[in-house]
C-alpha positions in Angstrom: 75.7 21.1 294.6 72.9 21.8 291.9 75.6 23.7 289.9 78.9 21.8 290.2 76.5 18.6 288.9 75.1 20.5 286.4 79.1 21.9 285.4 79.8 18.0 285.5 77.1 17.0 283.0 78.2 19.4 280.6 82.1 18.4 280.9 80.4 14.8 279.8 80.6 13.1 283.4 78.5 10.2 283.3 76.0 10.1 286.0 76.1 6.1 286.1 79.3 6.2 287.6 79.1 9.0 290.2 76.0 7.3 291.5 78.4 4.5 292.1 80.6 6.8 294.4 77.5 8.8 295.8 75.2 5.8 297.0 77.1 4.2 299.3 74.8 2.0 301.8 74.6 2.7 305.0 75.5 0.0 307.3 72.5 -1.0 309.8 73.8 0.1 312.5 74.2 3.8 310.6 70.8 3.2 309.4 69.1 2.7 313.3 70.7 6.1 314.1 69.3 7.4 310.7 66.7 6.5 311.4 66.6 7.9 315.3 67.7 11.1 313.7 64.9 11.2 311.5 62.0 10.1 313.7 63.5 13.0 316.7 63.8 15.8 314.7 62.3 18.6 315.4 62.2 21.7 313.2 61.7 25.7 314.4 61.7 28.8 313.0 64.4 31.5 314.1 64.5 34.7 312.7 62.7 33.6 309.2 65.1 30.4 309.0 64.0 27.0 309.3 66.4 25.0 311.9 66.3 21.4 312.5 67.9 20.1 315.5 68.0 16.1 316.0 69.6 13.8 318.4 70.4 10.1 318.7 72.3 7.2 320.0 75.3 6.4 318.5 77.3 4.4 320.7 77.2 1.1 319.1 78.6 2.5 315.7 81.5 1.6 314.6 83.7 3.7 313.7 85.2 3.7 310.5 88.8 3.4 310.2 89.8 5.8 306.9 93.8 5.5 306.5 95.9 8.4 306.2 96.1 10.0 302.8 100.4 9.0 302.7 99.5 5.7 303.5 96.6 5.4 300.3 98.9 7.2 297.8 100.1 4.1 295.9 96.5 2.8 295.9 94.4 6.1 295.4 93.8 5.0 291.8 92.5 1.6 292.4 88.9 2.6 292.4 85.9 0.1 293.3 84.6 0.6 290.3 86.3 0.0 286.7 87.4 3.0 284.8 86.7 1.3 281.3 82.9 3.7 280.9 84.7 6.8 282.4 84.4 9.0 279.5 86.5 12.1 279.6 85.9 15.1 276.6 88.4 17.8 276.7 87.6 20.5 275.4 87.5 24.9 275.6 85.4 24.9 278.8 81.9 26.0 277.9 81.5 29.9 279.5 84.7 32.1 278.2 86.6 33.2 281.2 84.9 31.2 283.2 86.8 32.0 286.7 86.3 36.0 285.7 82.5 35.4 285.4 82.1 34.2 288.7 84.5 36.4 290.6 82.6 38.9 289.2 83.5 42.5 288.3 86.7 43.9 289.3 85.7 47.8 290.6 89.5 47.9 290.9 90.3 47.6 287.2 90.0 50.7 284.5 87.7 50.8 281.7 87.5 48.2 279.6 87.5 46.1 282.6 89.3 42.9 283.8 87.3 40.3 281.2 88.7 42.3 278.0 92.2 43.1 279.3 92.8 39.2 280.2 90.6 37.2 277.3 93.4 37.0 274.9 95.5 35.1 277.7 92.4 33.1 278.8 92.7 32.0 275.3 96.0 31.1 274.6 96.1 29.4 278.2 93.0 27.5 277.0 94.3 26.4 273.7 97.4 25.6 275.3 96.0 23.0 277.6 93.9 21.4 275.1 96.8 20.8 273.0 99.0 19.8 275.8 96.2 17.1 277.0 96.0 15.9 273.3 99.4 15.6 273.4 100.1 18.3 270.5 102.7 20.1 272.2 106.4 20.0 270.7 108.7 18.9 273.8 
């Protein structure tokens, strides 16, 4: 989680609006059996792991009705929160041939190795897309 926020901050997400989507309240019913959860816990050690094993009531929750994703389609966009401070920088992506670097090595692939036999179409994929979000490309 630590590393897809910190690959978010440096595409330029802002972090004022993904609290927005991550802080949603619980209701209080969700918060008594929080709240059960937390005070029954119990934590112990197997095997040089730390387990914690909890248990609660949760019959009175409701539950919560999420609609099918055909049936949100047309309104997938309509987001609780306005779009007008969702900044959006396009741009070469930071680490060169980033899906390469964390495959790792290919043992499979000859000297030079995988990284310098595909850079040159990493970069002309790269520059393609950039141009293509910029709206650069000749139809």
């Amino acid at each position: 989680d630590v590393r897809a926020a910190a690959w978010l901050l440096e595409q330029g997400a802002s972090l004022n609006i993904a609290v927005d989507f991550l802080n949603s309240p619980l209701s209080l019913t969700q918060r008594a059996v929080y709240d059960q959860l937390s005070k029954n816990a119990k934590t112990y050690e197997i095997k040089g792991h730390q387990i914690v094993v909890a248990c609660g009531d949760a019959e009175e929750v409701e539950e919560e009705i999420i609609p099918p994703l055909e049936e949100s389609v047309s309104t997938f966009f309509e987001l609780g929160a306005p779009l007008d401070t969702f900044s959006v920088r396009i741009q070469n992506p930071a680490i060169k041939i980033p899906l390469l670097k964390r495959l790792g090595e290919a043992n499979f692939v000859p000297k030079p190795g995988i990284e310098v036999l595909l850079q040159g179409a990493y970069a002309s994929i790269s520059e393609k897309a950039v141009a293509l979000a910029y709206g650069e490309e000749e139809d």
